[in-house]
C-alpha positions in Angstrom: 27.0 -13.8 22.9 29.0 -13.2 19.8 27.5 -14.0 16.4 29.0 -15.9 13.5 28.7 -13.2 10.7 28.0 -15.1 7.3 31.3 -15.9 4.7 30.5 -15.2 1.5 32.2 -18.8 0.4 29.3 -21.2 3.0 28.8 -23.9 0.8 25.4 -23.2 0.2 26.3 -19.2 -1.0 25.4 -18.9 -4.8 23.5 -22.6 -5.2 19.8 -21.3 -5.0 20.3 -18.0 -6.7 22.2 -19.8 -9.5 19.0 -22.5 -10.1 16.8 -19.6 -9.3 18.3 -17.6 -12.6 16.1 -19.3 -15.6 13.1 -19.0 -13.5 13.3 -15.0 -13.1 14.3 -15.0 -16.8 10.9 -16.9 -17.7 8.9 -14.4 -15.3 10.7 -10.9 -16.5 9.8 -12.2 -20.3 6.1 -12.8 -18.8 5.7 -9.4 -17.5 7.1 -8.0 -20.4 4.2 -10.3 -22.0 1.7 -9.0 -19.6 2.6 -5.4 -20.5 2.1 -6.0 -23.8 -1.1 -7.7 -24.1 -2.9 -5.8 -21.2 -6.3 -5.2 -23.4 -6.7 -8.4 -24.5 -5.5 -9.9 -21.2 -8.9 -7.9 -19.5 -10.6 -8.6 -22.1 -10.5 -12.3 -21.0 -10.6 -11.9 -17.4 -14.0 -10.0 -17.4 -15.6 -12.5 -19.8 -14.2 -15.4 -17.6 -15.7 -13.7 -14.3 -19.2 -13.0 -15.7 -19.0 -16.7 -16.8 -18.2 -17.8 -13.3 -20.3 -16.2 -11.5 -23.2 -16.3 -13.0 -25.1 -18.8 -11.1 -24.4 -16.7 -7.8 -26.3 -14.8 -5.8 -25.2 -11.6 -7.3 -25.1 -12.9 -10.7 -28.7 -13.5 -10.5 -29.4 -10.4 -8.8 -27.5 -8.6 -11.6 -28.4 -10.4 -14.1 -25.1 -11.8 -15.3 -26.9 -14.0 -17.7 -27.6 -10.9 -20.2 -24.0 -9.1 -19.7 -22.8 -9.5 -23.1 -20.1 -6.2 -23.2 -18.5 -4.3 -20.9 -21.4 -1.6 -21.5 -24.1 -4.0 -20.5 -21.7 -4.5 -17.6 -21.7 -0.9 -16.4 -25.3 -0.7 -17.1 -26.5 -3.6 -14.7 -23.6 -3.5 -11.9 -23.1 -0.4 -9.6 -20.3 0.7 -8.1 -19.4 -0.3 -4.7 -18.0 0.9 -1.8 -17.9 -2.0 1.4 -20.7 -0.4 2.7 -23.0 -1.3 -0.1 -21.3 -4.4 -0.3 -22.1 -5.6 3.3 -25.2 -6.7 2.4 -23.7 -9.7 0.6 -20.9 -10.0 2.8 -23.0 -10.7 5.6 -24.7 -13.5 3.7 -21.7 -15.1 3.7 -20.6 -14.5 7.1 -23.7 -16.8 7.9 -22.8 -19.7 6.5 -24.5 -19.5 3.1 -22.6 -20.6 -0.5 -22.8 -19.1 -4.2 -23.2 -15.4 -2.9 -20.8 -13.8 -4.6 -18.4 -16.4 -6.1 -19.0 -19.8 -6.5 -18.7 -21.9 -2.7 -17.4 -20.0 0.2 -14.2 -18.2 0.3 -11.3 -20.0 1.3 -10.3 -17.0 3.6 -11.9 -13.4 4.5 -9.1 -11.3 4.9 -9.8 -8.5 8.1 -8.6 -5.2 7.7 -9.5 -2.2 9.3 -8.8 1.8 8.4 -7.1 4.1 11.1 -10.9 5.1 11.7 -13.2 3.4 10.2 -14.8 -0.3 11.2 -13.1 -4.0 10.6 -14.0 -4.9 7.1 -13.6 -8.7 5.6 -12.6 -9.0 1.8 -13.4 -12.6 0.6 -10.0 -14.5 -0.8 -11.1 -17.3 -2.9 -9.4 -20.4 -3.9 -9.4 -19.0 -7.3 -7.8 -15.8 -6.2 -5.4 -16.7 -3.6 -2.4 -17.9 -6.1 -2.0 -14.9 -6.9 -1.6 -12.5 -4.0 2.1 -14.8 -3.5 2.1 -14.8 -7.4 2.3 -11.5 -8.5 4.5 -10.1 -5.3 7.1 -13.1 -6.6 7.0 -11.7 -10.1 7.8 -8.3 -8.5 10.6 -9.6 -7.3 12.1 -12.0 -9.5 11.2 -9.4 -12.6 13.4 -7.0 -10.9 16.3 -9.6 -10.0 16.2 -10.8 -13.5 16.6 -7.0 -15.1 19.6 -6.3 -12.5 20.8 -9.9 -12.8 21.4 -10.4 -9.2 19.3 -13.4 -7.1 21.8 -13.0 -4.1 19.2 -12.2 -1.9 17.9 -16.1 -2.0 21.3 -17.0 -0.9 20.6 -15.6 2.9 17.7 -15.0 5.1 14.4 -13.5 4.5 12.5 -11.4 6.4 8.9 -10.6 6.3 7.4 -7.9 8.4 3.5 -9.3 8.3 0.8 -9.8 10.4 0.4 -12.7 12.2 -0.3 -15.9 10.5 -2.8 -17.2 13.4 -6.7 -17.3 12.5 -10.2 -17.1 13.5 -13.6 -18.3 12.4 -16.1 -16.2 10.8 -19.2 -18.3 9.3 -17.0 -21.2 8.6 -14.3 -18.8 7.0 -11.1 -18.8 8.6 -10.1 -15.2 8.8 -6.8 -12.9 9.7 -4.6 -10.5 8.1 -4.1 -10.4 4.4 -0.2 -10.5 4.9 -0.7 -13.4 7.5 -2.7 -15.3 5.4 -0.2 -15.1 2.3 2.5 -16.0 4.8 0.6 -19.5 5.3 1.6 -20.0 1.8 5.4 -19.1 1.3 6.5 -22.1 -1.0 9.3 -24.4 0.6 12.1 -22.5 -0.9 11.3 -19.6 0.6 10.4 -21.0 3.6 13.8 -22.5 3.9 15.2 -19.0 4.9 11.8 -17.0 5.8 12.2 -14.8 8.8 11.1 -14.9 11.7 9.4 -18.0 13.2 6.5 -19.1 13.3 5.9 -18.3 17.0 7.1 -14.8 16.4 4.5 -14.0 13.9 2.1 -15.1 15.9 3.2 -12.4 17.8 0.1 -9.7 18.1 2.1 -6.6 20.0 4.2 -5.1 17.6 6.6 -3.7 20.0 7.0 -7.0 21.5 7.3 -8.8 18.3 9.9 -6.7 16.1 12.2 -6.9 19.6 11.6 -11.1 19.4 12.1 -10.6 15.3 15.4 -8.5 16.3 16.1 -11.4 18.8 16.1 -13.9 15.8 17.6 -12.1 13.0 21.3 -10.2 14.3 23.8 -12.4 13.3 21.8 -13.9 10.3 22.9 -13.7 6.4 20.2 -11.1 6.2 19.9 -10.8 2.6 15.9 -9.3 2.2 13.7 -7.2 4.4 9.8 -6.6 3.2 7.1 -4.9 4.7 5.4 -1.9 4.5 7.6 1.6 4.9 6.5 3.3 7.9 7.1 -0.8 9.8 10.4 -1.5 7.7 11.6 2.4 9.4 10.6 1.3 12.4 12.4 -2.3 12.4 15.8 -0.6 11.4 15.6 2.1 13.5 15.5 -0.3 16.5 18.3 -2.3 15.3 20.4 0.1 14.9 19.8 1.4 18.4 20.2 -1.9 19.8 23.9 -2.0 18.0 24.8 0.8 17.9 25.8 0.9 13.7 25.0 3.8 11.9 23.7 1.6 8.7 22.2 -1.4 8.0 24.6 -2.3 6.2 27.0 -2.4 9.1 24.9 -4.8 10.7 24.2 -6.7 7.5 26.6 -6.5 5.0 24.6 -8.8 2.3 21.4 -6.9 2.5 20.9 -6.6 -0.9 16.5 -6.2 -1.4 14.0 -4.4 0.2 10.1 -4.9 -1.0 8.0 -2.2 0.1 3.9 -2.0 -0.6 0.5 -0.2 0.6 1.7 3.1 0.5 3.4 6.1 -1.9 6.7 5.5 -1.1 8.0 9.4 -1.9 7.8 10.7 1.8 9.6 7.9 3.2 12.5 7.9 0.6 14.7 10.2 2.5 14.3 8.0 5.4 15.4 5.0 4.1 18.3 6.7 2.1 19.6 7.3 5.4 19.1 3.8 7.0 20.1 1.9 4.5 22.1 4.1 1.5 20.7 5.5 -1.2 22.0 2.7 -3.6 19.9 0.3 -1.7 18.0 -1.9 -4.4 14.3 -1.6 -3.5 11.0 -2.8 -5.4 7.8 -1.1 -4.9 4.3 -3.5 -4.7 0.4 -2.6 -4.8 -1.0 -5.5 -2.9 -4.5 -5.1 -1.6 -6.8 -7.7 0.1 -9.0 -7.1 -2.9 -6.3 -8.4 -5.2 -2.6 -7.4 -6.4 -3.0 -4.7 -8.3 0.6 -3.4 -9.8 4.1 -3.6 -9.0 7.6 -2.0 -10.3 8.4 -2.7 -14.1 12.1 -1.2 -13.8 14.4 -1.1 -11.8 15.2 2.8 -10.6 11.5 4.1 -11.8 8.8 4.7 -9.4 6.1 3.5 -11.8 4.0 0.2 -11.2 2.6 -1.9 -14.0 -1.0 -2.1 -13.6 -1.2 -6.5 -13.2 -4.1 -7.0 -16.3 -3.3 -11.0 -16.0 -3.8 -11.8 -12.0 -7.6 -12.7 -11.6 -9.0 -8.8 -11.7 -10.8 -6.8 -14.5 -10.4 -2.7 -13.8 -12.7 0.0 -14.2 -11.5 3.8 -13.6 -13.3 6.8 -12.8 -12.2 10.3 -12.6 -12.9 12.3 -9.2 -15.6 14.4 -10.4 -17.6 12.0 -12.2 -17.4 10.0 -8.9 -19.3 12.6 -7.3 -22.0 12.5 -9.9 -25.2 9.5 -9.4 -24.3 8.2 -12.5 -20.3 7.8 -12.8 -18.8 7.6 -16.1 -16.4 4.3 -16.5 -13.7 3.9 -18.3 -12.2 0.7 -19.3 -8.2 0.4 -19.5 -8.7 1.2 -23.1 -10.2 4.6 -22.0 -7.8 5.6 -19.8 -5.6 8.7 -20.7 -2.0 10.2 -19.0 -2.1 13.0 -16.7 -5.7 12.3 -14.7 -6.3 11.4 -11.7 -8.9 8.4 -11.4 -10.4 6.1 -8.8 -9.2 2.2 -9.3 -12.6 -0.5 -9.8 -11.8 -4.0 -9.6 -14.3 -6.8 -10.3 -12.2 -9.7 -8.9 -12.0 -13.8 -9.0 -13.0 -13.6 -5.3 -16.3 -12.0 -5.9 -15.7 -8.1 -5.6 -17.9 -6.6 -8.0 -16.8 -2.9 -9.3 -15.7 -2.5 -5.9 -14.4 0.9 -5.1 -11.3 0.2 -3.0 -10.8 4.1 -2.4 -7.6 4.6 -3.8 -6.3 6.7 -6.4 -4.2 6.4 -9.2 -2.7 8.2 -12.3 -1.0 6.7 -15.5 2.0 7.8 -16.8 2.5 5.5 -19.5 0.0 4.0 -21.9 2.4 1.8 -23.7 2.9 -0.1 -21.2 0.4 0.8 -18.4 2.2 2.3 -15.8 0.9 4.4 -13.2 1.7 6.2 -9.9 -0.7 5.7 -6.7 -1.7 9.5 -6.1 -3.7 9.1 -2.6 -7.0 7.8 -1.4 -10.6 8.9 -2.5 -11.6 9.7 1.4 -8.2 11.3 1.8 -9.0 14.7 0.7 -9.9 18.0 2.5 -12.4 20.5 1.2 -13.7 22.3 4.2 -13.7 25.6 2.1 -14.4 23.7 -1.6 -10.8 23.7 -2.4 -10.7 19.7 -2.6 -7.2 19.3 -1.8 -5.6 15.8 -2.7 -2.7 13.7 -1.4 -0.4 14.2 -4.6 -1.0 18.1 -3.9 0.1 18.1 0.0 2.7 15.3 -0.3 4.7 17.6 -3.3 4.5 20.4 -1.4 5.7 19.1 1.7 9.1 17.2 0.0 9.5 20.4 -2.6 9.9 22.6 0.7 11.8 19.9 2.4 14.3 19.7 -0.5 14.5 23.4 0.0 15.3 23.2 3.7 17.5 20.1 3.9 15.0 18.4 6.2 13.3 14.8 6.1 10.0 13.7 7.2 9.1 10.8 9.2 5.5 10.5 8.8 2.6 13.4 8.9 -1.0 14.4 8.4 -3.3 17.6 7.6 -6.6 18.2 8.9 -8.6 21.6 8.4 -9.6 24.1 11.4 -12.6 25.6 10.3 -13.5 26.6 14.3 -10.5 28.2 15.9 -10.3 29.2 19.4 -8.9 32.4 19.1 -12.3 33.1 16.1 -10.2 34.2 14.0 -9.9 32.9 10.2 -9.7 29.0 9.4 -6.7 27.5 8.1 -5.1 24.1 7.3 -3.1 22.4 10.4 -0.3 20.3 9.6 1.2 17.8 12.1 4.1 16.8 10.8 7.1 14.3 12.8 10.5 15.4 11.8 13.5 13.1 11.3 15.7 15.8 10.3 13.8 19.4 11.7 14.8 22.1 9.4 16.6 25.2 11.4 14.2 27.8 10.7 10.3 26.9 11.7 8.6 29.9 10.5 10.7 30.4 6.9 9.3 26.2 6.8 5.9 27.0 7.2 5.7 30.4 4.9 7.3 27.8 2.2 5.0 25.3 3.1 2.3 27.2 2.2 3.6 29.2 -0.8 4.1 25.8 -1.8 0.5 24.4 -1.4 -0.7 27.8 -3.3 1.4 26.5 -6.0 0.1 23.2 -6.3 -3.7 23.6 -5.9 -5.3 27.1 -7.6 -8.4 26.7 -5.2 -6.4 26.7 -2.0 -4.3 29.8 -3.6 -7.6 31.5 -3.7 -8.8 31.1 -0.7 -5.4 32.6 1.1 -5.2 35.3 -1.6 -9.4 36.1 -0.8 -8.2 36.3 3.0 -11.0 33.1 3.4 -8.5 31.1 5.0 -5.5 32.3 6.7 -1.9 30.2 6.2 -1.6 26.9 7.3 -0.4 26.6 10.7 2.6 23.7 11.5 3.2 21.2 14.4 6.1 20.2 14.5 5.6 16.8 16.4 7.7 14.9 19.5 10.1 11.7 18.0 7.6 8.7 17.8 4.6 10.8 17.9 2.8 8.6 15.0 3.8 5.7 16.5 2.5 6.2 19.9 -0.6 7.5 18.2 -1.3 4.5 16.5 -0.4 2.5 19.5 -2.9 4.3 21.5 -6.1 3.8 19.0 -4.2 0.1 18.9 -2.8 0.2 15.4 0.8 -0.4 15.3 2.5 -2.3 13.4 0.9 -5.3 10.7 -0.5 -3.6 7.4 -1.8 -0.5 9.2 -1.1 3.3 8.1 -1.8 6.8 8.9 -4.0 8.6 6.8 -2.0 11.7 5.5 -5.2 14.2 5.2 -8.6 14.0 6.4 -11.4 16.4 6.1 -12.2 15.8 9.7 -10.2 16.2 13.0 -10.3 13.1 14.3 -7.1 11.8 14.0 -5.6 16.2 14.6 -6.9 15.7 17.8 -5.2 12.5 18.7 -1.9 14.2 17.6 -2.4 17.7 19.8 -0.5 15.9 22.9 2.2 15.1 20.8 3.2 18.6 19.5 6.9 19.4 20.5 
């Protein structure tokens, strides 16, 4: 079958992205607004949720009625991780109202680690709007600063999970990125790729071949989803066409909205699939709440989202170890650290660790970088090393030997079989393999002693030899995930662990 490809003169070309013009105007001057007024904006969102919830379980438990600062705050509410939040959770899984936020929630959103057990993050009524909110401000902030809406003259595609869901207590429950799906105004919906009955899709190989089905030949104008997915999806179109760019295949593609994950290690990737002049917008969704998107086009930096139903709390990585934690308010915050992101949310989550980390760059405005994930360390021998550290050593020595990375993930050995010193072991998937593996590896490693002065101890004390590199079969990560049934939806690999558990799913892999 031949397909139509789009004319840029259809009578419908330039109508919606001409009425959608004022509206992106209004929003960019509203995150400028936000970014401006962040204190004061969380200033009144924490007052308004101790207000709120009050007359809940956990309000009375924590005796909401006496929080009068912050301080009393952070004197009377712990931090949380799910785990010592499951108590409360449960409650509501059986039915009961008023636990943590006034009613029931109008969703539970189910998401799962690579490793760890499903977890359900309340959504409530209140909080809801703005999960679709705040990822339309990302995008129609960034349209307005570039002054191009094209992309809401053609088709949109949304890599999510699917939209279908199930009962839990009463609650309906599925997918964060399904759920927000059931709530794509009308004019998006319009031009929203694909159907309905492809979402509901649950095999991801099955459904991005159907989405594929549905989409060459389209005015393909947006693609959104998270990196590793969005690869994947391209990758298989171009296969099935045989183009060499996206572009070839869609020559209006003009947006790509990426989320849930640094986006650094992919970037070389996706210069290739799609050009390096490809406008992209970076998001910072989380069932938990929208925490940050892009501010400019071209920078990497998100603006942390002080206006969107969440009050923040930070805390540095060793004061996180301590029984007590130090917390810092926004106004605390400083440039430079590394902390772990609290929210206290209009669904209910109280100082809720979520596990990531993050480090401002800016101040004036708040802008930040995501840095890694507070489980994602390793620090077998007590050299704590972090995701920043591995993921700038691994793209400094791939800049070095004109290769890319496709996806990867460190785990130490502190047993080997041969009994001889521990090291670091590095499985990494190669899109472009650089020509020398051993001159790689000796970089690799000179580059890690550069980035973290523990690690450079312990291979300078002769405690730990150099790290020792896999260099991994095409599609290695993506067969892995399929086999612990993973792929595709919102789910991602964990780049470092300070267990083997996913080294040892990866050893059959190695090239």
């Amino acid at each position: 079958m031949r397909h139509r490809q789009p004319k840029n003169n259809d009578i419908m070309a330039g109508i919606v992205s001409f009425l959608a013009k004022p509206f992106g105007k209004y929003i960019s001057d509203q995150t400028k607004k936000m970014a401006a007024n962040a204190l004061k904006d969380q200033e009144k969102w924490f007052y308004q949720l101790i207000r709120s919830a009050k007359h809940t379980k956990f309000g009375l438990d924590h005796h909401f009625t006496k929080i009068h600062t912050i301080a009393d705050f952070q004197n009377l509410v712990p931090i949380r991780d799910y785990e010592e939040f499951k108590y409360y959770i449960q409650d509501i899984k059986e039915g009961k109202k008023d636990i943590i936020w006034p009613g029931k929630p109008l969703y539970f959103a189910k998401t799962s680690g690579t490793t760890s057990g499903v977890k359900y993050i309340p959504i409530s009524k209140e909080s809801m709007p703005y999960h679709f909110s705040s990822a339309r401000n990302a995008v129609f902030n960034f349209a307005a600063l570039n002054n191009d809406f094209s992309y809401l003259d053609g088709k949109l595609i949304f890599l999510s999970g699917s939209p279908e869901t199930s009962e839990v207590g009463g609650v309906p429950t599925g997918r964060l990125s399904g759920l927000v799906n059931l709530h794509i105004p009308a004019l998006f919906k319009r031009s929203q790729l694909p159907s309905f009955q492809t979402n509901c899709i649950e095999d991801w190989d099955t459904k991005v071949e159907k989405i594929i089905d549905e989409c060459i030949g389209q005015d393909l104008r947006m693609i959104s989803g998270i990196p590793p997915w969005v690869q994947m999806f391209a990758e298989k179109i171009l296969a099935r066409t045989g183009k060499k760019n996206i572009k070839d295949v869609f020559p209006n593609l003009n947006m790509l909205v990426s989320g849930g994950v640094n986006f650094a290690p992919y970037k070389a990737h996706y210069d290739r699939l799609f050009g390096e002049k490809m406008p992209r917008v970076d998001t910072y969704p989380a069932s938990e709440g929208f925490i940050g998107f892009q501010y400019l086009p071209g920078c990497s930096e998100l603006i942390l989202n002080t206006n969107a139903g969440i009050f923040f709390e930070f805390v540095s990585l060793e004061e996180l170890k301590k029984e007590h934690p130090k917390r810092l308010s926004l106004a605390e915050v400083k440039t430079g650290e590394t902390y772990a992101i609290l929210l206290s949310t209009n669904a209910g989550m109280w100082c809720y660790n979520i596990g990531d980390t993050v480090e401002f760059i800016s101040l004036a405005p708040y802008l930040f970088v995501i840095n890694g994930r507070v489980s994602q360390y390793i620090s077998a021998f007590g050299e704590h090393v972090i995701e920043k550290e591995i993921e700038t050593a691994l793209l400094d020595t791939c800049a070095k030997h004109h290769a890319t990375v496709t996806e990867y993930t460190v785990a130490p050995e502190v047993n080997p079989e041969d009994n001889g010193k521990p090291y670091h072991e590095w499985f990494v998937e190669f899109s472009t393999a650089p020509e020398d593996h051993s001159s790689f590896a000796t970089d690799l490693d000179s580059a890690m002693t550069e980035q973290n002065i523990y690690y450079k101890d312990l291979i300078v004390g002769h405690i730990l030899r150099p790290l020792k590199l896999h260099f991994l079969q095409t599609d290695a990560f993506r067969n892995f995930m399929r086999d612990i049934g993973k792929l595709g939806g919102q789910n991602k690999v964990p780049h470092l662990r300070n267990d083997r558990k996913i080294a040892e799913g990866l050893v059959k892999y190695i090239d």
